[in-house]
C-alpha positions as CSV (number, residue, x, y, z in Angstrom):
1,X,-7.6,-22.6,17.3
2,X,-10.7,-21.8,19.0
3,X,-11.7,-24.5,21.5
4,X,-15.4,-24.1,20.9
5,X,-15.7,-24.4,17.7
6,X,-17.9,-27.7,16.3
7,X,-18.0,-27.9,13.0
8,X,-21.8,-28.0,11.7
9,X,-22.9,-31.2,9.9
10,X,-24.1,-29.6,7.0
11,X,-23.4,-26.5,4.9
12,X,-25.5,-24.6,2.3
13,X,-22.3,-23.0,0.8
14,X,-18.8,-24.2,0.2
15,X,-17.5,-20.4,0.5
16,X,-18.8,-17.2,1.9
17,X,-16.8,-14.2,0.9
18,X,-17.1,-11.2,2.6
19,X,-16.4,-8.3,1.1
20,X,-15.7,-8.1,-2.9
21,X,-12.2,-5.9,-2.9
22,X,-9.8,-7.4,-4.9
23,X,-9.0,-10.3,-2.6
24,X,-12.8,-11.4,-2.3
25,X,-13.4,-10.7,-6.1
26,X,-10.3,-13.2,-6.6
27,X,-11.6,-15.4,-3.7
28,X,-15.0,-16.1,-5.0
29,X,-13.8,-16.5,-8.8
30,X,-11.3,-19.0,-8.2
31,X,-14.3,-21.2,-6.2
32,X,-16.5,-21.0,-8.7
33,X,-14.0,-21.9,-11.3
34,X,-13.8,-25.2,-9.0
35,X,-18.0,-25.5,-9.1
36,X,-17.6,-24.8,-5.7
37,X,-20.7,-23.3,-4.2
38,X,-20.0,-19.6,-3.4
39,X,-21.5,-16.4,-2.3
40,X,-19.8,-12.9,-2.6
41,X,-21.5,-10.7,0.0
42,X,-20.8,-6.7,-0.3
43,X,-22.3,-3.7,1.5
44,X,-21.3,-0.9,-1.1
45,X,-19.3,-1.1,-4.4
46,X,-17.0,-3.5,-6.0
47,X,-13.9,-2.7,-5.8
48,X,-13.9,-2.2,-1.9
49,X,-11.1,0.5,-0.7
50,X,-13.7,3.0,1.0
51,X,-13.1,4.9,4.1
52,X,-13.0,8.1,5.7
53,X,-10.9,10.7,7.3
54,X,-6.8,9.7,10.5
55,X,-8.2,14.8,11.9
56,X,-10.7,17.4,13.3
57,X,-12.3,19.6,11.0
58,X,-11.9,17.6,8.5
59,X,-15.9,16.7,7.7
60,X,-16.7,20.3,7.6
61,X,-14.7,20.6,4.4
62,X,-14.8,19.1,0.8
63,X,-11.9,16.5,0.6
64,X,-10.8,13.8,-2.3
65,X,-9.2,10.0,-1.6
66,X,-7.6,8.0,-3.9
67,X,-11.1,6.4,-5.1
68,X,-12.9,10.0,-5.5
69,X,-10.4,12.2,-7.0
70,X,-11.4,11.4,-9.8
71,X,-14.5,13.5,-9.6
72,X,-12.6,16.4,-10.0
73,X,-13.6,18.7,-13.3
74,X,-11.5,21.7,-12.4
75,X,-7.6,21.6,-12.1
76,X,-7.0,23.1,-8.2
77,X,-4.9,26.2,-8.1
78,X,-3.4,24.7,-4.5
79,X,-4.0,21.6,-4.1
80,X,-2.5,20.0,-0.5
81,X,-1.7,16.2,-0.8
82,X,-1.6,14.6,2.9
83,X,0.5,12.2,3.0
84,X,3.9,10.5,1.5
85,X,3.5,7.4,0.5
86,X,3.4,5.6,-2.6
87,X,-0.2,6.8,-3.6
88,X,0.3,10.4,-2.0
89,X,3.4,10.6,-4.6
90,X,2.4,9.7,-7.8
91,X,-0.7,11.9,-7.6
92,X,1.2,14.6,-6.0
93,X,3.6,14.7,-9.5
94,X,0.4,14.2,-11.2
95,X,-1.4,17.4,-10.2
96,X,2.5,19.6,-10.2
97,X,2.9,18.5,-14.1
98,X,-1.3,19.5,-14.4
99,X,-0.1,22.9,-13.5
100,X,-1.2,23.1,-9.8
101,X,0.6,24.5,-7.3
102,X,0.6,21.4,-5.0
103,X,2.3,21.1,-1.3
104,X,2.3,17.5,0.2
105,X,2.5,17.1,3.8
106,X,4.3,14.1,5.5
107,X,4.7,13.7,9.4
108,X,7.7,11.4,9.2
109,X,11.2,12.8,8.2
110,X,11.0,11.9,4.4
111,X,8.8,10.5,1.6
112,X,8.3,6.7,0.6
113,X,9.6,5.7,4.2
114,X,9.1,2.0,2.9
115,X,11.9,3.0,1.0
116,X,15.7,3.5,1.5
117,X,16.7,7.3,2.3
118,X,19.0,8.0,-0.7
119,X,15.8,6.4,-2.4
120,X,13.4,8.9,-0.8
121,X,16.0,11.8,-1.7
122,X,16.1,11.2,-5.1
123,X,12.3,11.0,-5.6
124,X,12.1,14.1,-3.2
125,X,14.9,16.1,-5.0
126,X,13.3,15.8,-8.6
127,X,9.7,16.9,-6.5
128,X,11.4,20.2,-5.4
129,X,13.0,20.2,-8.9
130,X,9.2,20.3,-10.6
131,X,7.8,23.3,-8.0
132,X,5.9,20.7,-5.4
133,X,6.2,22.3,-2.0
134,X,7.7,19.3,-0.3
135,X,7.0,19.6,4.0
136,X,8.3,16.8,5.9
137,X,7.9,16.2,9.6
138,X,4.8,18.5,9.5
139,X,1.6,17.0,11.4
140,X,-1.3,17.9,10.2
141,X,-3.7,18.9,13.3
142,X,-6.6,21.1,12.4
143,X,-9.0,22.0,9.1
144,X,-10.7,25.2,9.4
145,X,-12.4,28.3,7.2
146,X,-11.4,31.7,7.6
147,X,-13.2,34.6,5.4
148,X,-14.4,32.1,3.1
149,X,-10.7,30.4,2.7
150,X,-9.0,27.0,3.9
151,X,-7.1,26.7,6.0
152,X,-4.7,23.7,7.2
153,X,-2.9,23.9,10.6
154,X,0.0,21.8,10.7
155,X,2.6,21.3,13.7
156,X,6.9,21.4,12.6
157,X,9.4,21.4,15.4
158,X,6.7,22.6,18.0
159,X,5.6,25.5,15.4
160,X,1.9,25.9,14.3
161,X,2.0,26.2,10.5
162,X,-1.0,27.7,8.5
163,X,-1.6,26.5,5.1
164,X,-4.2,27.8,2.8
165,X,-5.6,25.8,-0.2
166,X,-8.8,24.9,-2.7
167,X,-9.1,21.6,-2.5
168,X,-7.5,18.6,-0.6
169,X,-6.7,15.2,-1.2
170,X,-6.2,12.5,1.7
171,X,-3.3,9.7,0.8
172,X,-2.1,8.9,4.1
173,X,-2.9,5.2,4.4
174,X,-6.1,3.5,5.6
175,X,-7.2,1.1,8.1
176,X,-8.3,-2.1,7.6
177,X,-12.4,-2.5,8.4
178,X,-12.9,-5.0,10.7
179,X,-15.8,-3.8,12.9
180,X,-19.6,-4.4,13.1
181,X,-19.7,-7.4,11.2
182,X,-19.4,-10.5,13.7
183,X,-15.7,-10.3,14.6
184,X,-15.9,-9.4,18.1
185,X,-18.7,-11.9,18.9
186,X,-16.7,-14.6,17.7
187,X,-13.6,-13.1,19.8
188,X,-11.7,-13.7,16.6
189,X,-8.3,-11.2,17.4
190,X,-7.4,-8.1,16.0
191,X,-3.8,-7.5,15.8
192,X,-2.2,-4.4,17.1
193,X,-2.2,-2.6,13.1
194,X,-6.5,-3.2,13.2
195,X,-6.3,-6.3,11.0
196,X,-7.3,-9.5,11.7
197,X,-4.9,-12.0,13.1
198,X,-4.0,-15.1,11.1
199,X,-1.7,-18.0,11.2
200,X,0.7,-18.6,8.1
201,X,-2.5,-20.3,6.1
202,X,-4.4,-17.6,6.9
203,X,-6.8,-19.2,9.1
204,X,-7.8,-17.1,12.0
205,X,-8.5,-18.4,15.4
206,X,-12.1,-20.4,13.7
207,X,-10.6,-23.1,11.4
208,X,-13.0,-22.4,8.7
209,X,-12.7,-18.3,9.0
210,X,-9.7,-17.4,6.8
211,X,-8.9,-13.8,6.1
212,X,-7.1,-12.1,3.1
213,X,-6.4,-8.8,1.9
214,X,-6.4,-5.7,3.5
215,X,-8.2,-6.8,6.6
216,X,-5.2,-9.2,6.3
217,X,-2.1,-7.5,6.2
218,X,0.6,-7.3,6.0
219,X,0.4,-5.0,2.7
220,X,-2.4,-2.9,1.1
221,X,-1.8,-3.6,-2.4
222,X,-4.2,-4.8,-5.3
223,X,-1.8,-7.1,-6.4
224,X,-1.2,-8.9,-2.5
225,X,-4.6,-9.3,-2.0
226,X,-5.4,-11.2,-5.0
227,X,-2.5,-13.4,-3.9
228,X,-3.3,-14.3,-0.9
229,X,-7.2,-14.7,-2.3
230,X,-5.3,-17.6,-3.9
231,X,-3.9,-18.9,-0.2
232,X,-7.4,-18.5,0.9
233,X,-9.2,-20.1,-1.3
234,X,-7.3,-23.2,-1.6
235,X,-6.4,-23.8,1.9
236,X,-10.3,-23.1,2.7
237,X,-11.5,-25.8,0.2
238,X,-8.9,-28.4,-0.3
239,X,-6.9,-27.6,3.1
240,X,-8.5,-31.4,4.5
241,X,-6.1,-32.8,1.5
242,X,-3.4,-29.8,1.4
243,X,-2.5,-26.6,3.0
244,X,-0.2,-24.0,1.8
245,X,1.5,-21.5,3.0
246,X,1.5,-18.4,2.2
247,X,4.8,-16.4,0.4
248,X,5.5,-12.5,0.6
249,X,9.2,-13.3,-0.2
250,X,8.8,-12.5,-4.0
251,X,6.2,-10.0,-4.5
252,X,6.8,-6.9,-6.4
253,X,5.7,-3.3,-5.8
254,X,6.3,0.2,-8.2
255,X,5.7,3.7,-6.8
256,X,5.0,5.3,-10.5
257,X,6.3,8.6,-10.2
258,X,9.0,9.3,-12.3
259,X,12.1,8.6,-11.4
260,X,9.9,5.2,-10.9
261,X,11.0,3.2,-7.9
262,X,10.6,-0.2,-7.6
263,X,11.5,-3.2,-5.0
264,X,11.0,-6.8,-4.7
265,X,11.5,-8.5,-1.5
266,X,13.8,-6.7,1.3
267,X,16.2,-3.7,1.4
268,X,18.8,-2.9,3.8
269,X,16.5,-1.4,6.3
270,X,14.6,-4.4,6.5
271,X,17.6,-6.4,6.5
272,X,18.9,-4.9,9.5
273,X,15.8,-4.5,11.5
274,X,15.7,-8.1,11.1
275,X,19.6,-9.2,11.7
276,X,20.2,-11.4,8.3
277,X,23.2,-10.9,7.0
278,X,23.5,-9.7,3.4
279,X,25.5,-8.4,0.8
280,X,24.9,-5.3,-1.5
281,X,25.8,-4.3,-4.8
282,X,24.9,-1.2,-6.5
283,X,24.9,-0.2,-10.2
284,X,24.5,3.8,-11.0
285,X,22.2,3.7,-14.3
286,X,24.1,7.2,-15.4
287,X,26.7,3.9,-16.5
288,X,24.1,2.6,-19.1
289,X,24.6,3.5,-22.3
290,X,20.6,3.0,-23.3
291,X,19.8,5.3,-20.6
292,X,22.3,7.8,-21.7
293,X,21.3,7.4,-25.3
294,X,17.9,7.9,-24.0
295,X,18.5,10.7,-21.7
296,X,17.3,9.3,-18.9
297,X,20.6,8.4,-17.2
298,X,19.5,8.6,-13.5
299,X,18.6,6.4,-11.1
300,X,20.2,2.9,-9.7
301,X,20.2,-0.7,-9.0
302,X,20.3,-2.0,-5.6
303,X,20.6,-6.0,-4.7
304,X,21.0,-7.7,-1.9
305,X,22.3,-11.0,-1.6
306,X,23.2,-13.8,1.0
307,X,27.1,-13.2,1.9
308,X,29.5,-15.0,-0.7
309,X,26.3,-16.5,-2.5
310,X,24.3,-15.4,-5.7
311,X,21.1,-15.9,-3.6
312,X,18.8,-12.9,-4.1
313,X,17.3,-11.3,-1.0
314,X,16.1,-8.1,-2.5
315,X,16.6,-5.2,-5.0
316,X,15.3,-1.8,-5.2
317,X,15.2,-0.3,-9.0
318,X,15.1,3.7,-9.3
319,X,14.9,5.2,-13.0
320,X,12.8,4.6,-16.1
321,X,11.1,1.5,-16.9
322,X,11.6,0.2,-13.0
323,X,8.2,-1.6,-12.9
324,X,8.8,-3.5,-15.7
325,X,12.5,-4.2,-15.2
326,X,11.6,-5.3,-11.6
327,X,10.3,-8.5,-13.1
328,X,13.4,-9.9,-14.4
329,X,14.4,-10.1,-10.9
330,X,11.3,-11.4,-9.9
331,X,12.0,-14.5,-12.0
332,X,15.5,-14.5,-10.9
333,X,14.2,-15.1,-7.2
């Protein structure tokens, strides 16, 4: 903790929330379900997740995110997707089954790189199934206009690629904001990812500064947030009486393209990356007699558990109704 830090003798709010994303929204509603004296402080719109775009040449020329693509009135003949990640995929298969000719570009070797590879194989094998121009290991470097055209450059294998397209849609991640509001005055750290360092109660190095949600890490999803805003807001209020800390181990994600994938706590990469020993058993849905009366019989069931012990660690679900079948396991954990 921060060695000059004196706590003041008086306060004219219990909470100050800064920012009103889904972690501040849930932060600032659960104190004033308490009575607690709180203000929600926000420079733009609810909702938070605004940013702009990881490449030169890029301001020169219209492009969509996640938030504004929704402007769009016109399909796009070519669309490009950057990026191939859970967001970049499910509007990727979105725009394909709209009828546009869609290529998404990923830098890394495959898509959903959170994911397992024969995972990211079968989601990328029914993409090239449906007509989306899938390039992997491509880096996008340069946005230009030539003759009234655009035009993306991309790097493969030390090869300059040229990509022309109508409109563009950025998915490749974003970076938590953390400057220009007080931060570096308060020499509060920044960890190596941009976001703000915290301990497991999610108190940064002030023990009345907590932080959740994106600027939090260690995930940028809706649903995290709003779960640590729990963390946050009970550790800041009633942390003199109780503290708590807080618990990724059981929180469920869905990437809703279809096959859907979906995972709750670790797979086998992350299991080896961090040395625990596990076991894994795998169940090919093209077995289940509902999915092959329902001719969807694709897809699988990965779980991990602790060697010679029914102990969860993890399972991955690929195939219809994942996101909702993910929750039985939830429970399970």
């Amino acid at each position: 903790m921060n060695k000059d830090y004196k706590k003041p003798m008086k306060f004219n709010r219990n909470l100050i929330v800064l920012g009103a994303g889904s972690a501040g929204l849930v932060t600032a509603y659960i104190a004033a379900a308490v009575k607690a004296k709180v203000s929600l402080i926000e420079k733009n719109r609810m909702g938070g997740t605004n940013g702009r775009a990881p490449i030169p040449g890029i301001e020169d020329i219209t492009y969509y995110t996640s938030d504004t693509i929704w402007d769009l009135r016109e399909l796009p003949e070519r669309l490009i997707v950057l990026g191939g990640g859970q967001i970049g995929c499910e509007l990727t298969q979105c725009f394909v089954r709209f009828g546009s000719h869609v290529t998404q570009i990923e830098m890394l070797p495959r898509l959903l790189n959170r994911e397992e590879p024969e995972i990211s194989e079968m989601v990328m094998q029914r993409f090239n199934e449906e007509g989306v121009s899938v390039l992997t290991s491509h880096k996008a470097k340069e946005f230009l206009t030539e003759n009234g055209e655009k035009i993306l450059i991309s790097e493969h294998q030390g090869n300059e690629i040229r990509i022309a397209f109508d409109e563009l849609l950025v998915a490749v991640g974003r970076t938590a904001n953390t400057s220009g509001y007080g931060l570096e005055d308060l020499d509060i750290p920044i960890t190596s990812t941009k976001t703000i360092e915290t301990n497991e109660f999610l108190q940064t190095s002030y023990p009345n500064i907590y932080a959740c949600g994106d600027v939090a890490g260690p995930f940028q999803f809706t649903h995290t947030a709003a779960h640590q805003a729990w963390y946050a807001a009970a550790n800041s209020l009633f942390g003199d009486f109780k503290k708590f800390k807080v618990d990724y181990s059981v929180i469920p994600w869905a990437t809703f393209t279809d096959p859907e994938v979906a995972r709750v706590g670790i797979n086998e990469i992350e299991a080896k990356e961090k040395n625990i020993p596990y076991e894994v058993t795998t169940y090919d849905i093209d077995d289940l007699d509902r999915a092959i009366a329902d001719e969807e019989a694709h897809g699988l069931i990965k779980v991990l558990t602790v060697p010679r012990k029914d102990k969860i660690l993890g399972v991955t679900i690929v195939g219809e109704h994942a996101g909702d079948l993910i929750a039985e396991y939830v429970s399970a954990m």
